[in-house]
BAKOLPA-945855 format. One record per atom (N, C-alpha, C): x, y negated, z negated; residue in three letters. Coordinates in steps of 0.001 Angstrom, whole numbers, plus 500000, padded with zeros to 6 digits. Example, Ala and Ser with C-alpha at 12.3 -4.5 7.8 and 13.67 -1.06 7.14 Angstrom:
REM residues 2
513190505690492200ala512300504500492200ala513200503300492200ala512850502250492920ser513670501060492860ser512900499970492130ser
***
This chain:
REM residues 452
500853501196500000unk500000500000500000unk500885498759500000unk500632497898501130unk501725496584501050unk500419496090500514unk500381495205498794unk499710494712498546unk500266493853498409unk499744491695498308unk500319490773497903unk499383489957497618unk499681488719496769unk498428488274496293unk498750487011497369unk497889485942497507unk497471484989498598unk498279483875497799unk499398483884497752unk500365482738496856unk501897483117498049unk502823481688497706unk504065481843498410unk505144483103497500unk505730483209498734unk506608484411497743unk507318483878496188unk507452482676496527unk508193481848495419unk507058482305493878unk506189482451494097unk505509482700492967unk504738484442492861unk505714484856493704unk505777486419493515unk506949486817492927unk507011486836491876unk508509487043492013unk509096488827491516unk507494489686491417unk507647491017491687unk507973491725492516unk507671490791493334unk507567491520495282unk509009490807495694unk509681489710495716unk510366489567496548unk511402488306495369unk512746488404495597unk513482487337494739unk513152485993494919unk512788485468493717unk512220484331493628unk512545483199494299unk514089483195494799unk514670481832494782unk514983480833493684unk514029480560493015unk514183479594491814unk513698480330490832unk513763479685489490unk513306480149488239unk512203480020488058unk511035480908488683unk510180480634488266unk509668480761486948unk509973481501485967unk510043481568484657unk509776479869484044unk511475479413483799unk511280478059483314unk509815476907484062unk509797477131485401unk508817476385486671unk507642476642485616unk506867477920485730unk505800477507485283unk505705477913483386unk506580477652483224unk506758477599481791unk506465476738481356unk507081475266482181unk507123474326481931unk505647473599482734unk505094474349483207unk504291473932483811unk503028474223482750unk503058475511482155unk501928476110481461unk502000474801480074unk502936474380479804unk503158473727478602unk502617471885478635unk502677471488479930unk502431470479480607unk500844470080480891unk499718472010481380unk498672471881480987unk498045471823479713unk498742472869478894unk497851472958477195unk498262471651476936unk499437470643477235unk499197468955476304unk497806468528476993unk497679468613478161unk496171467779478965unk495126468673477947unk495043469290478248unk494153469871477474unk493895469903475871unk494977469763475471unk494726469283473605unk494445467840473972unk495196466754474353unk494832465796474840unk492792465644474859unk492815465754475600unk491103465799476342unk490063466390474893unk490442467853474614unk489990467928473673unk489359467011472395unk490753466679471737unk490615465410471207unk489672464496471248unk489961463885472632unk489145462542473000unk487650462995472799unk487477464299473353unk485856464875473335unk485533464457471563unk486189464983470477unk485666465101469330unk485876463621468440unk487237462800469089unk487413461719468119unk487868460580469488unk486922459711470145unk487284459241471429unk488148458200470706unk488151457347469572unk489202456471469341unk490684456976468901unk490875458721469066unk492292458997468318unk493324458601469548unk494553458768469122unk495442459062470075unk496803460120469118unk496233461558469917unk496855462542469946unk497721462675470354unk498283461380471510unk499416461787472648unk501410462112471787unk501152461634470357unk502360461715469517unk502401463750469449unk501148463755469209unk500996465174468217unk501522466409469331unk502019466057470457unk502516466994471648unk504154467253471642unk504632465911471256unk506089466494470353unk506373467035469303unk505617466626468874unk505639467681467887unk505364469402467365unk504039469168468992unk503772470476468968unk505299471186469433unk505883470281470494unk506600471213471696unk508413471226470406unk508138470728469477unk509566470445468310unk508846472345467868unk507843471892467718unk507459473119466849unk507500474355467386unk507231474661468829unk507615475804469618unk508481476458469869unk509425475159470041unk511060475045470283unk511863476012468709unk511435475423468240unk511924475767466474unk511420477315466048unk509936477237466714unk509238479008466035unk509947479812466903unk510295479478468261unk510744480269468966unk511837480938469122unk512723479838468797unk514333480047467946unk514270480886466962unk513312480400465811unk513500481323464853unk513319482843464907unk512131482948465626unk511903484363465961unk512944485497466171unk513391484562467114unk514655485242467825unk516139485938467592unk516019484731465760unk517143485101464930unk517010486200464207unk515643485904463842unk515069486908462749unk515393488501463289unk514914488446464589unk514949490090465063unk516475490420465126unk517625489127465708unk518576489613465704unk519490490303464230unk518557489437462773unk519142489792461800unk520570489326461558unk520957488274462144unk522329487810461943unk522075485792462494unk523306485229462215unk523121484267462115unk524263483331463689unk523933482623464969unk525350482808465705unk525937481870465404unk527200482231465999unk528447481243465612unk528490479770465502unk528035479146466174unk528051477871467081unk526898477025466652unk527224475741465922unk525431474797466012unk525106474853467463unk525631475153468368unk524740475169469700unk524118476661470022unk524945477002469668unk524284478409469754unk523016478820469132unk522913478230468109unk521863478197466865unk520524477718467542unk520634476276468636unk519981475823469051unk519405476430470430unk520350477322470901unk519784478092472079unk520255477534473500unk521566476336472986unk522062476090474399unk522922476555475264unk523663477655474856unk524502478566475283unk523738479578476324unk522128479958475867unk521746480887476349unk520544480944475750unk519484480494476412unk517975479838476089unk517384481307475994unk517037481688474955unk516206482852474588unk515134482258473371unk513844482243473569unk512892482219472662unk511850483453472173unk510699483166471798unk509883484241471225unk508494483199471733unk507771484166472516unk506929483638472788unk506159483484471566unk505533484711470916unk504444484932469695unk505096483447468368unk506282483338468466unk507212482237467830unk506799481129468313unk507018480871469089unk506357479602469777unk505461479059469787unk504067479927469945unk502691479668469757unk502744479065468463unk503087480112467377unk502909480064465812unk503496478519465622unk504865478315466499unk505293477138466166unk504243475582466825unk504056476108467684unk502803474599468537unk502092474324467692unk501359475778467078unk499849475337466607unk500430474475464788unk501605474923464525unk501950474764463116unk502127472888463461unk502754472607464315unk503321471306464866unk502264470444464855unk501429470683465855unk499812469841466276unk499320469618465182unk499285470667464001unk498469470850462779unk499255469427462241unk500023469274461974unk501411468404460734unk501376467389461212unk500918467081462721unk501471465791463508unk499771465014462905unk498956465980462793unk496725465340462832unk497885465374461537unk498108465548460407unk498127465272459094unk498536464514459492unk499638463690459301unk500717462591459111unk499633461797460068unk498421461623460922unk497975460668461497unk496648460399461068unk496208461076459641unk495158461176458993unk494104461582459823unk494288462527460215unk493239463707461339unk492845464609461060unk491701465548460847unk491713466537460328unk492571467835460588unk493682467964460478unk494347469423460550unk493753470469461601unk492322470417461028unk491470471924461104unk491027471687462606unk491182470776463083unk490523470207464321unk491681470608464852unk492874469586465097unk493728470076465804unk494012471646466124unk493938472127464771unk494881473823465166unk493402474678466066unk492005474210466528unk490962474497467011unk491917474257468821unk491583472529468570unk492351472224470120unk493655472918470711unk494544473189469879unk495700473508470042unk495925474870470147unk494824475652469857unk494233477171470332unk493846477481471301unk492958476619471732unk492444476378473495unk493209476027474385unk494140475310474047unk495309474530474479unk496322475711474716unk496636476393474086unk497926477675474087unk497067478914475174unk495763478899475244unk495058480180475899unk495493479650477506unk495420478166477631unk495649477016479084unk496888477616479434unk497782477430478687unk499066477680478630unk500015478541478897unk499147479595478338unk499276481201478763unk499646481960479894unk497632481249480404unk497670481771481617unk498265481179482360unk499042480026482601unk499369479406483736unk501210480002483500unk501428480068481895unk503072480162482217unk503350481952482337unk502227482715482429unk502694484439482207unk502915484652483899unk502490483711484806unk502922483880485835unk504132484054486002unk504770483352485646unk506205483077486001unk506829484297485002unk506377485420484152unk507289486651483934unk507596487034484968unk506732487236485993unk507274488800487255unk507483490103486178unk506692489966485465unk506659491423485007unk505841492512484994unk506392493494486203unk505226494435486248unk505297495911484958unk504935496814485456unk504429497664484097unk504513499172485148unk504485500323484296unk504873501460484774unk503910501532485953unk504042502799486537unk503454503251487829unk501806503414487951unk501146503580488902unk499918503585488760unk499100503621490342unk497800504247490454unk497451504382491525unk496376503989491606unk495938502769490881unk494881501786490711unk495559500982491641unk493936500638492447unk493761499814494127unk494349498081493463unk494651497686492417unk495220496488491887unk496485496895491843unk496829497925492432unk498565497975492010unk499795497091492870unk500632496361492177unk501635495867493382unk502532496460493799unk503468496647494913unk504757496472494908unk505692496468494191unk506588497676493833unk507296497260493117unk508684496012493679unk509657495560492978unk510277494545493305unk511536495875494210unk511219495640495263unk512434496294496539unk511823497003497511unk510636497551496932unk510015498970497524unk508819498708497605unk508454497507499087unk506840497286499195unk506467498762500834unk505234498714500171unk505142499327501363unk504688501028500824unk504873500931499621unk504246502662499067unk503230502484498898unk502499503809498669unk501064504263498232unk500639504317497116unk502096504501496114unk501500504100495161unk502412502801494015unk501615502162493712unk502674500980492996unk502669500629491881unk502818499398490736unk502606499657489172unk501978498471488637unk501503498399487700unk500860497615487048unk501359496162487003unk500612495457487917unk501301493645487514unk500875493142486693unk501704493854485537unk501809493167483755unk501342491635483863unk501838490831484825unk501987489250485142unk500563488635485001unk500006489380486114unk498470489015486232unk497500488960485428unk497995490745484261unk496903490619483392unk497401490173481883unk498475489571481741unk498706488678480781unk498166487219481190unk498195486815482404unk497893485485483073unk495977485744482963unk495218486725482969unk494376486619482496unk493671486483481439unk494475487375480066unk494008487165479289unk494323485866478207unk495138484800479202unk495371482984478588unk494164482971478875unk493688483463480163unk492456482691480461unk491281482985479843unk491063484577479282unk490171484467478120unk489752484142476787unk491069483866476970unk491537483295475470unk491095481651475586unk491442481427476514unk490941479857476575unk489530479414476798unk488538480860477215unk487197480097477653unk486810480719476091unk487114481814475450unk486643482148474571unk487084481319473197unk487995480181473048unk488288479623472175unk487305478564472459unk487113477464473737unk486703476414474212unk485284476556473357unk484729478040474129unk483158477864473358unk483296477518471875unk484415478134471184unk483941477923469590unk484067476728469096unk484746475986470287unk485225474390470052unk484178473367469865unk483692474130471466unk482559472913471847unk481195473285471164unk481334474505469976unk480111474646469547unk480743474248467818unk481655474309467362unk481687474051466252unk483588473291465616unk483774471895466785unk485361471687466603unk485353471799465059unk486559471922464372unk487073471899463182unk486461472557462438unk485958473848463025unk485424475523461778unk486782476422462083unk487341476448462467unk488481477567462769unk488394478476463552unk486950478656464502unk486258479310465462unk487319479309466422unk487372478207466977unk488404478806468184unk489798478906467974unk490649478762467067unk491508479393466333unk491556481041466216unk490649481517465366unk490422483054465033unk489851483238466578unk489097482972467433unk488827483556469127unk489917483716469713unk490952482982469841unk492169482806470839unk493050483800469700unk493319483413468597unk494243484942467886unk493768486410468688unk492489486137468011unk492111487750468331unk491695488010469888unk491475487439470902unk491654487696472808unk493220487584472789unk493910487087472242unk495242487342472573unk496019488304471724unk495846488609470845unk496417489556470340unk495592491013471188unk494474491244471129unk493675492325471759unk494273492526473140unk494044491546474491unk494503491792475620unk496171491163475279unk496594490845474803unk498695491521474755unk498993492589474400unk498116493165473295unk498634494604473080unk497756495728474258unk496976495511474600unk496304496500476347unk496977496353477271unk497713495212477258unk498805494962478274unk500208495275477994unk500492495502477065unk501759496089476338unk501685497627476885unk500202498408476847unk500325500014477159unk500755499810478398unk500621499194479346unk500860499007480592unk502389498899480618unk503400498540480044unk505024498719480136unk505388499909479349unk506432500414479984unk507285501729478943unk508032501091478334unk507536501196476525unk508347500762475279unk509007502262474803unk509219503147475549unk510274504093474781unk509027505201474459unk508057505219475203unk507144506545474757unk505991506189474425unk504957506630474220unk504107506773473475unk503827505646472049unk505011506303471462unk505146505653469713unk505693504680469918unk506324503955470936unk507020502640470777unk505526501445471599unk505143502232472588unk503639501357473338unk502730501436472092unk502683502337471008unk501296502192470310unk501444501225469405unk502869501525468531unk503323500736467402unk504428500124467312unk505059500085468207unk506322499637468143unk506373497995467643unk507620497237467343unk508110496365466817unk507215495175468387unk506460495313469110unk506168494394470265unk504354494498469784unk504377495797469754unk502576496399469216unk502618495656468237unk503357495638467184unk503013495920465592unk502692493699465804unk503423493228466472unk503041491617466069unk501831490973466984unk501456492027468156unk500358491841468822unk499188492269467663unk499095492974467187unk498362493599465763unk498115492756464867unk499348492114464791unk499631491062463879unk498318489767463810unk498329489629464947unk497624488216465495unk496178488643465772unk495722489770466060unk494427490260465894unk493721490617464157unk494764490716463196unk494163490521461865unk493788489199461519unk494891488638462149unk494970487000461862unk493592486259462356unk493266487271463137unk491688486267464063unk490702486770463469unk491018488434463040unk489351488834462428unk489280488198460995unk490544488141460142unk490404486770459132unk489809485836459203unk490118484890460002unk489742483946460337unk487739484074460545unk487969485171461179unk486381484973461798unk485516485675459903unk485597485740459066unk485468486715457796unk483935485665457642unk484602484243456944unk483423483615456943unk482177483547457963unk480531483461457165unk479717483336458176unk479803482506459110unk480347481047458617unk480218479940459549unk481590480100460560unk482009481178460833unk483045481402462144unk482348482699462496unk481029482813462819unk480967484155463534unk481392483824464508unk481680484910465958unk481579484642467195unk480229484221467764unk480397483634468723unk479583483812469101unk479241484608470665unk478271484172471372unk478101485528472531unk479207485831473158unk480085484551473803unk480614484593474473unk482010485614474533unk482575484676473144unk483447485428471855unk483516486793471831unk482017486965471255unk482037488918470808unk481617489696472616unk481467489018473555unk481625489987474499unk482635490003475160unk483628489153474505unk485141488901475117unk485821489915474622unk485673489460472960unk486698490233472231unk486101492217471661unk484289492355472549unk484218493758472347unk484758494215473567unk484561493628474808unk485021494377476121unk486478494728475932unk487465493768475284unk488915493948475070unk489569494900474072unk488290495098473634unk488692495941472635unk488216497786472865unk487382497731473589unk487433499053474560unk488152499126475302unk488618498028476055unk489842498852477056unk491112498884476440unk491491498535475012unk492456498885474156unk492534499877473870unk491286500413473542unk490900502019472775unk491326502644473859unk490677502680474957unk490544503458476586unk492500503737476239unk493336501811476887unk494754502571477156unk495419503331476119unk495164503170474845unk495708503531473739unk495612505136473701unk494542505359473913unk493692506706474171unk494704507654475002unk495321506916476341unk495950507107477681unk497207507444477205unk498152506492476456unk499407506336476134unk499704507351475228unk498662507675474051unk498983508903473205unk498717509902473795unk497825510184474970unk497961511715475536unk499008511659476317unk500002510556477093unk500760510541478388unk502046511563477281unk502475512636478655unk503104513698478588unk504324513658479422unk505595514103479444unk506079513826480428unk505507515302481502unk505638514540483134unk505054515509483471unk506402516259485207unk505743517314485082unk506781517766486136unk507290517299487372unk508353516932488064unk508846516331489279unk507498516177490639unk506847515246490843unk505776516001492256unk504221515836491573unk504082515698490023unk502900515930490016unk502304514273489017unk500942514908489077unk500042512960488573unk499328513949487276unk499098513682486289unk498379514075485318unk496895512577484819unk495840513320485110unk494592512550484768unk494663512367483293unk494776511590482682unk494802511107480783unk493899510318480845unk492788509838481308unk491515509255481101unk490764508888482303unk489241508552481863unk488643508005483047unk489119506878484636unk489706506888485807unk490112506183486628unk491824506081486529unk492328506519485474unk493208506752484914unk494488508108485406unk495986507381486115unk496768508426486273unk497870508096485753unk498997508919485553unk500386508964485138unk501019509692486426unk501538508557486961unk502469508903488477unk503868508769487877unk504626509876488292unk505763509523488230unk506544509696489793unk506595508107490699unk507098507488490969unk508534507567491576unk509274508339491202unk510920508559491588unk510668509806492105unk509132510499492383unk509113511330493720unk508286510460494782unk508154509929494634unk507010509033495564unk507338509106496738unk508762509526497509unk509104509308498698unk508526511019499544unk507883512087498050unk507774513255498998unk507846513838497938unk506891515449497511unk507315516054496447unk508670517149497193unk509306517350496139unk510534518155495966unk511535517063496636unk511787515688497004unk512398514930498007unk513729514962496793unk513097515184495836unk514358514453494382unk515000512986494278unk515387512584493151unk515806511045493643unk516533510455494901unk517496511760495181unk518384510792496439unk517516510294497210unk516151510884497346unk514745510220498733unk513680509597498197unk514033509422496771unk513109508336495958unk513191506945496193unk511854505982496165unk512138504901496672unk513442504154495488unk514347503133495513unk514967502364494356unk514372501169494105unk514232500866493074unk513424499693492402unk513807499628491388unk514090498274490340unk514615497764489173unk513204497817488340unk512712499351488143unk511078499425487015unk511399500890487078unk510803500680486136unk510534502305484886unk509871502972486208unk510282504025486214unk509702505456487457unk510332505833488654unk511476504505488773unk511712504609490322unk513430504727490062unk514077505166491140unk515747504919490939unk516088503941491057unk517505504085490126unk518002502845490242unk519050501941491183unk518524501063491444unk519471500796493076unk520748500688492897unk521349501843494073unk522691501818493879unk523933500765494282unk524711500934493769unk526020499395493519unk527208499971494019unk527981499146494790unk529309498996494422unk530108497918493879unk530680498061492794unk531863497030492378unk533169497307491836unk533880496414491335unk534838496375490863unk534772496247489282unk535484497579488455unk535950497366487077unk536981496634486724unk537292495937485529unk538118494804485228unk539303495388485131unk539419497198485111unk541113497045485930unk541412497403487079unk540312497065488379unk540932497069489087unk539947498441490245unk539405499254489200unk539012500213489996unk537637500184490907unk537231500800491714unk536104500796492186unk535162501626491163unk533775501241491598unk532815501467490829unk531428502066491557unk530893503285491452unk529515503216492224unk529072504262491267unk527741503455491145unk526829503783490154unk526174505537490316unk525932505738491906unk526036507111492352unk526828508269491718unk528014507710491386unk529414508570491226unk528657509437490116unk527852508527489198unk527044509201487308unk526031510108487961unk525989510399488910unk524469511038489226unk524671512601488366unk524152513081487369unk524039513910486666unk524192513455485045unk524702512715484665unk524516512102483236unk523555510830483160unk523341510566481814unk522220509313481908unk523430508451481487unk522853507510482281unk523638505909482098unk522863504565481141unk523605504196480237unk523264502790479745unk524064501769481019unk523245500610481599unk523090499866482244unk523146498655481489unk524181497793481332unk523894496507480270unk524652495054480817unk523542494211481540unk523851493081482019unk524313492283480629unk525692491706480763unk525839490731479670unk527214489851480156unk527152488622479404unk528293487544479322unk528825486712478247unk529768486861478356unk530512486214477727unk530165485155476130unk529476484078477124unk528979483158476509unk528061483150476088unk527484484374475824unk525968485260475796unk526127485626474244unk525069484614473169unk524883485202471773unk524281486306471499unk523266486193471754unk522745488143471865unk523768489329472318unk524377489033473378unk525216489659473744unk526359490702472915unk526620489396472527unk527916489341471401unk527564490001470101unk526140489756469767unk525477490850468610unk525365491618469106unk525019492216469901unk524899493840470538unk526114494715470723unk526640493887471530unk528083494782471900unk528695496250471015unk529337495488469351unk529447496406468320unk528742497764468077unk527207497320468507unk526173498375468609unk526700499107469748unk526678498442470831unk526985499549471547unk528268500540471550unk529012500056471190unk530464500602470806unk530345501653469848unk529138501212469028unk529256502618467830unk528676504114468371unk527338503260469651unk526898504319470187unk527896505229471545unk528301504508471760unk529579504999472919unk530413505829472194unk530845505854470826unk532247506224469907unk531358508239469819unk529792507847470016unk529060508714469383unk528765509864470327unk528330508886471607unk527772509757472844unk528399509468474192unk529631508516473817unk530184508733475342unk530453509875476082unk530555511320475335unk530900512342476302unk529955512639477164unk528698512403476432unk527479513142477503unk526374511828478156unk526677510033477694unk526383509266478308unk527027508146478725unk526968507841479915unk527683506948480596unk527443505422480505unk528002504501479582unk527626503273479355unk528715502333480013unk527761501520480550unk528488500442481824unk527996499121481900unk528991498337481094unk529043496912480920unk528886496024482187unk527382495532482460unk527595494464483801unk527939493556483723unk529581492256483889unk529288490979483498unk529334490018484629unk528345489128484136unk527824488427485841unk528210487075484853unk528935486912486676unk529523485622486990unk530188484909486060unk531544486020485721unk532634485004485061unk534083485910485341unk535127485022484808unk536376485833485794unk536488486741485269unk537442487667486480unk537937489313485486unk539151488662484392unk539660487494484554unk540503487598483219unk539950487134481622unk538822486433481718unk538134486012480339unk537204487054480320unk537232488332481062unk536005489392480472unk537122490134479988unk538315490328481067unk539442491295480165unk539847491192478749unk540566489674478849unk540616489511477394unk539381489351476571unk538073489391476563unk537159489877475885unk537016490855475182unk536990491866476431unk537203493061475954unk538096493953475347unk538846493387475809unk540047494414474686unk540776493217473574unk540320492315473231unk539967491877471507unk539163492122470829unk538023492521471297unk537114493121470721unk537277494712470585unk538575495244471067unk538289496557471282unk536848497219472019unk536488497225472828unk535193497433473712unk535692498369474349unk535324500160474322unk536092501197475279unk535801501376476296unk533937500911476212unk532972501528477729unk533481500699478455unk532861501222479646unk533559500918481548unk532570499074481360unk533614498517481912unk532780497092481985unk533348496669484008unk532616496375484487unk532015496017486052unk532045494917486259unk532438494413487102unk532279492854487331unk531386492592488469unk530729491117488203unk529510491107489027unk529582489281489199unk530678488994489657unk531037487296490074unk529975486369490610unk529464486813491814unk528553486828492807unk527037486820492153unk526749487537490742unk525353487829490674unk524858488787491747unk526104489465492717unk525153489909493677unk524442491948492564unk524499492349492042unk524426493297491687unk523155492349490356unk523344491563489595unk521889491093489142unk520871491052490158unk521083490236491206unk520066490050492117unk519081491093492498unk520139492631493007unk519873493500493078unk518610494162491825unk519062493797490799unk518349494170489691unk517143493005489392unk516869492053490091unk516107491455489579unk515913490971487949unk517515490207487850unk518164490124486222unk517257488821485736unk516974488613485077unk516588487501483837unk516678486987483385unk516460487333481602unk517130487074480437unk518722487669480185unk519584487892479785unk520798488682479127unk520588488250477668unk520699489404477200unk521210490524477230unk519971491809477883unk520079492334479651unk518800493389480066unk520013494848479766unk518862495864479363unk519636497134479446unk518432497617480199unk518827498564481167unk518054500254482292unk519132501328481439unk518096502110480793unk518058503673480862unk518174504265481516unk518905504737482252unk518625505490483701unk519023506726483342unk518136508056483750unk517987509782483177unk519261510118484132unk519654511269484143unk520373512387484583unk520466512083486548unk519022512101486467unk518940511613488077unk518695510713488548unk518941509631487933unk519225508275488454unk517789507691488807unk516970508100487661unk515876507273487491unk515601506549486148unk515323505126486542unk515035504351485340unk513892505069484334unk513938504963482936unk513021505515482093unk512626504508481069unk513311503298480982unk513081502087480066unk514330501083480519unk513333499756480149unk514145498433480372unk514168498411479118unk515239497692478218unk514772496502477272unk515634494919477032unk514494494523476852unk514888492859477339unk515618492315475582unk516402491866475801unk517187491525474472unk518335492051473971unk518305492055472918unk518958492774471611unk518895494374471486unk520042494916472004unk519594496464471583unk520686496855470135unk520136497578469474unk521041498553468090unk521253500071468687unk522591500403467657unk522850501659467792unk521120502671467749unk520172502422466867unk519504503306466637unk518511503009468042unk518526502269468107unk516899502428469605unk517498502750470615unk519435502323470857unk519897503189472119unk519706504920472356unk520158505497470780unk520094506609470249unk518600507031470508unk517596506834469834unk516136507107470466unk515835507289471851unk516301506575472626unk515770506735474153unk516669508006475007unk517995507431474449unk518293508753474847unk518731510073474834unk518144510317473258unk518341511555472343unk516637512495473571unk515643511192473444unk514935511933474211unk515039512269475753unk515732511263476138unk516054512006477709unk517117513189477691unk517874513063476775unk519013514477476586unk517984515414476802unk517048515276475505unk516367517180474959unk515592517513476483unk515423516074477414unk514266516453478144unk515665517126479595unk516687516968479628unk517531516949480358unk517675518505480303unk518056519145478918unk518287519965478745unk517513521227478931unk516163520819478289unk515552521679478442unk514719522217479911unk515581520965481116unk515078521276482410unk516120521781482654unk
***
């Protein structure tokens, strides 16, 4: 299926390399609507205020939750007051961010003798605006699937079957979040109604959309450390809604019951998904399949005739480069062991927390897995001496050009690919990895290695 949606490629950025960032583009774009929109709000409930202060503050406050988030998971503190600030290497927390806007908007109506309770209403409706307009710019699609909404994966348009555009249905559910907050606004500003509506449509459709990516299995999509704060924000809304005078209302409870069956439905999906044999689709619920994808080119074809694509199911596209002493490098050469895949640099704080981790896991399982340092775009002599002051043993690759990110459709850094025995991806993860979640992913691709 060559599917594409009726937009320039520039704002596909699943299907085809973006050119620009679209990330920051409509990031900054999504952030640009929720001010119009708290803005307007406002004027609707108090036409003599002027809110237009309370938007730096929101965006101080995003800036700040988002940072923090970010430290917190890393559990360590980085080197550098710039680093601290995120100018070395702009990594935030979205769920951080929000928490931080709405905390901001709230502090800015105090200090302007406003009611609080009003703002964090507007500034709920305002973040649902926001949502949907900046989840565009992930390009993040979600495992395989043979639902007639499926895209392209990013390399490999043109199959029959393709995977979930995570993008779209996060970009939808801003948007339910925003009509389902608006009503509680415009029926009751300053009850906490559309506050607790937009928690709970966004916590409900982020975690239905979470089953849709491979977090490491089953137990990492149901509960994992990504589940568990989507969870988070759906207590936070049915709180909120406790009192009579925040029931939902129609709009509300047929938002947040429809979202909450098709939670049950994927949840339902994700705890039966099995791994299943080379060639075949297993039915785990109504309309519902588990394709695995890295046969897609033909059953028995095996990966070498699998399509390559930078997503969970498909192989991983093969490279040539140069290691920092000198040697050639092709990613092919591993075809029979699983490979850690780890884009990182230099000047990269996450990075630099991870590394150690990985070193302990390399000291542990380098005999039977192959871990391979990508570093894009900096010289082989400041990665050399990197690496061997740090003592760092695994194979590190050089990637000057970005041309081998590109290939991968790279991001954020610090990205790691899992890639199994046969050179199919089995998990991304975006960030920070530890010895123990490297160990998890691929303690289970070993047993599954082995026991084939």
């Amino acid at each position: 299926m060559d599917w594409s949606l009726p937009l320039p490629g520039v704002l596909q950025p699943w299907a085809a390399g973006p050119g620009i960032d679209t990330f920051r583009l409509l990031a900054l774009l999504g952030a640009l609507a929720a001010g119009a929109v708290y803005v307007r709000l406002w004027r609707r409930v108090d036409p003599d205020a002027s809110p237009g202060a309370h938007l730096w503050w929101a965006a101080l406050g995003a800036y700040a939750g988002g940072r923090l988030a970010v430290l917190v998971e890393a559990r360590t503190l980085p080197g550098s007051f710039w680093s601290w600030l995120g100018f070395d290497e702009l990594t935030l927390s979205w769920a951080g961010a929000g928490l931080g806007a709405l905390a901001g908007a709230a502090l800015a109506a105090r200090l302007d003798g406003l009611d609080a309770r009003t703002a964090l209403d507007a500034a709920a409706t305002a973040l649902g605006v926001g949502f949907m307009v900046g989840a565009w710019g992930s390009g993040r699609v979600g495992t395989a699937t043979s639902l007639p909404w499926a895209v392209p994966p990013p390399g490999a348009a043109g199959l029959e079957v393709g995977v979930h555009p995570v993008a779209i249905y996060l970009s939808l559910v801003g948007a339910a979040a925003a009509a389902a907050a608006w009503s509680r606004f415009r029926a009751a500003p300053g009850s906490g109604g559309a506050l607790a509506a937009a928690l709970l449509v966004l916590g409900l459709g982020r975690y239905a959309a979470g089953l849709m990516v491979e977090r490491g299995g089953p137990a990492g999509a149901l509960l994992g450390p990504a589940a568990l704060g989507d969870l988070a924000w759906i207590a936070a809304g049915m709180a909120l809604m406790v009192p009579a005078r925040r029931r939902p209302g129609p709009v509300v409870g047929t938002l947040v019951l429809a979202l909450a069956v098709l939670t049950g439905v994927l949840a339902w999906q994700a705890a039966l998904a099995v791994p299943q044999a080379p060639g075949t689709a297993a039915a785990v619920g109504p309309g519902f399949e588990v394709v695995d994808l890295s046969w897609a080119a033909g059953a028995g074809a095996g990966a070498e005739g699998a399509p390559a694509a930078p997503v969970v199911g498909f192989r991983a596209p093969d490279f040539e480069a140069h290691t920092v002493d000198g040697r050639v490098f092709r990613l092919s050469d591993l075809r029979g062991r699983p490979v850690l895949l780890n884009f990182w640099a230099t000047w990269c704080e996450p990075c630099r927390i991870e590394m150690p981790e990985i070193q302990r896991f390399h000291q542990r399982y380098g005999d039977r897995v192959a871990v391979v340092g990508i570093n894009v775009r900096e010289p082989r002599d400041l990665v050399q001496t990197y690496v061997e002051a740090n003592g760092f043993t695994w194979t590190f690759v050089l990637d000057p050009g970005s041309r081998v990110a590109d290939l991968y459709r790279l991001r954020p850094i610090p990205t790691s690919f899992f890639v199994d025995g046969s050179g199919v991806i089995r998990h991304i993860e975006y960030g920070i990895l530890t010895e123990a979640a490297i160990r998890a992913v691929f303690d289970r691709l070993l047993r599954q290695q082995d026991a084939g």
